[in-house]
C-alpha positions in Angstrom: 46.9 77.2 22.6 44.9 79.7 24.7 41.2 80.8 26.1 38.3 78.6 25.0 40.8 76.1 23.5 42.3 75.1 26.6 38.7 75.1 28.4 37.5 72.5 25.7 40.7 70.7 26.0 41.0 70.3 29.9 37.0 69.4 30.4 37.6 66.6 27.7 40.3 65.0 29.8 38.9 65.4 33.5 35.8 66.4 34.8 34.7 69.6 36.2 35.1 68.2 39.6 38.5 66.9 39.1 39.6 71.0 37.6 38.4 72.3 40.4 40.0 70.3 43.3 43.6 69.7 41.6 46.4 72.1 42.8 47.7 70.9 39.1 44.9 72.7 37.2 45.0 76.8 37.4 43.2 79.1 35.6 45.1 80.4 32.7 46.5 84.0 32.9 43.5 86.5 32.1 41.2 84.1 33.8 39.2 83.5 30.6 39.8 79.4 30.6 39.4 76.9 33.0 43.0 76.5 32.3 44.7 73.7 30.6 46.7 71.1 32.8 49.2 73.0 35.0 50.0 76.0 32.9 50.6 77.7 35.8 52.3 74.9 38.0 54.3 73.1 35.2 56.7 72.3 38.6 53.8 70.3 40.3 52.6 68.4 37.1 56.3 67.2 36.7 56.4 65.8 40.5 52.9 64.7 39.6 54.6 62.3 37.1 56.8 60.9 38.9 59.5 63.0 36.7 63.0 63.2 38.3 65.8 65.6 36.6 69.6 65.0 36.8 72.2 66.7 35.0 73.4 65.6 31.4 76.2 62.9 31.2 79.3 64.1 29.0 77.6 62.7 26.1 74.4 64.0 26.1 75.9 67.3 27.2 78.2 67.0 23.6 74.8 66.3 21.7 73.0 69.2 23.5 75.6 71.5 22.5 75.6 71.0 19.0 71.7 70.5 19.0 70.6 74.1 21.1 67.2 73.7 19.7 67.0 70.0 21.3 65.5 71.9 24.6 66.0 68.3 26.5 64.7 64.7 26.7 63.6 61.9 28.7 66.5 59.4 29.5 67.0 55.7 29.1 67.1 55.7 32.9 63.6 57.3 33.0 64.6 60.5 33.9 64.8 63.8 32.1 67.4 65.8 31.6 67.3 69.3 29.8 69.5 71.4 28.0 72.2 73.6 29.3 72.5 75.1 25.9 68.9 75.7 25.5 67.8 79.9 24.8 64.6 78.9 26.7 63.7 80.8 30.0 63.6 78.2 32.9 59.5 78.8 32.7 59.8 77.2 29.0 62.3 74.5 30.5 59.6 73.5 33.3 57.4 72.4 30.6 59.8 70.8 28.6 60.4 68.9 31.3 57.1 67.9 31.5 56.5 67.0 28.4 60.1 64.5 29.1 58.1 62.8 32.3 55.6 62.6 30.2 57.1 60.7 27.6 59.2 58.3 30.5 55.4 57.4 31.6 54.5 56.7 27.5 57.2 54.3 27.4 55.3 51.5 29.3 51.9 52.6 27.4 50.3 50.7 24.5 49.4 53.9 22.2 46.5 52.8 19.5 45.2 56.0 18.0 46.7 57.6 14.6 48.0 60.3 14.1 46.2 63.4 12.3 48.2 64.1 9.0 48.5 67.7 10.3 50.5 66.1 13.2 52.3 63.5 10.6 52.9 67.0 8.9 54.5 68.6 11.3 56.9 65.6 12.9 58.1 65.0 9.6 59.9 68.2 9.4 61.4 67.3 13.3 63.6 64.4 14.8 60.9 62.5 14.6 60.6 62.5 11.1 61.8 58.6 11.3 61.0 58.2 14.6 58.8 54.7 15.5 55.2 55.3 15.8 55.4 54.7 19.6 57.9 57.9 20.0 55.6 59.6 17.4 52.3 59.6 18.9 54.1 59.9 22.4 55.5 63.5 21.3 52.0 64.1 20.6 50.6 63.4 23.6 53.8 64.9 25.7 53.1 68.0 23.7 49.2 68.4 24.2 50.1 68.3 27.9 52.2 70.6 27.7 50.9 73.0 25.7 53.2 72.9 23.0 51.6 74.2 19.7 53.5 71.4 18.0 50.6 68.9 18.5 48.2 70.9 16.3 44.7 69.9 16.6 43.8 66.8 18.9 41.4 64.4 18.2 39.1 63.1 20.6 40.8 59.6 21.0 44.3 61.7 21.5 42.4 63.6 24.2 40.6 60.2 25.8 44.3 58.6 25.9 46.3 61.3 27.3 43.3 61.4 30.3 43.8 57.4 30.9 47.6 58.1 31.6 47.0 60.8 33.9 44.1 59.6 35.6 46.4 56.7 36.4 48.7 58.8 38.0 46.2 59.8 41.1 
């Protein structure tokens, strides 16, 4: 996502107000957006979170190394931990980890919107082909955060949801 996009996207989940006095919300490289949520800080939106790292246990390291393109994942303990076997520069790991602290925070969150079936689409062909709806529309969310194309399009109720969980996060 980029530009006018990201502009739309960040003044439908926080004010003008809230943009401009966050540390968490830059301006996008070129200057041409507002900027969507951290894309320059994806180190400070994790803290933000409440995200916490640790290092893989033996058998997540196992399923990392066969899975390269598994870039990490939130934990059972509510932690993230990220790939060791991942090509991704450790820019691209910062936001994979916060899309992970994202989905920790999800866990505890009812999630009543649908899914678009361009987002259904695209899961299908993913882990989360047969994932539960919960883990579904949390991706979703995780990814529009994060700027991962993978969410597609949002809708408006995706948008209004994502800016409830981060707004209770001040």
């Amino acid at each position: 996502m980029g530009g006018l996009k990201d502009e739309m996207i960040a003044r439908q989940l926080f004010s003008l107000d809230d943009l401009k006095n966050s540390m968490l919300f830059q301006s996008t490289p070129g200057g041409a957006a507002i900027g969507y949520p951290n894309i320059s800080r994806p180190g400070m939106l994790f803290a933000a979170l409440g995200g916490e790292k640790r290092q893989p246990y033996p058998s997540e390291k196992n399923f990392f190394s066969q899975n390269p393109s598994v870039s990490g994942m939130a934990t059972e303990d509510g932690r993230v931990t990220l790939n060791p076997y991942s090509p991704l520069s450790m820019q691209e790991k910062q936001y994979v980890a916060v899309n992970e602290a994202l989905r920790n925070l999800l866990n505890q969150t009812p999630l009543n919107f649908p899914l678009t079936p361009a987002q259904s689409g695209y899961l299908s062909g993913t882990n989360y082909a047969n994932a539960p709806d919960h883990a579904r529309k949390a991706t979703i969310l995780a990814r529009i955060l994060s700027g991962d194309p993978g969410a597609q399009t949002p809708t408006q109720e995706q948008l209004n949801a994502l800016g409830d969980v981060l707004r209770q996060r001040r």
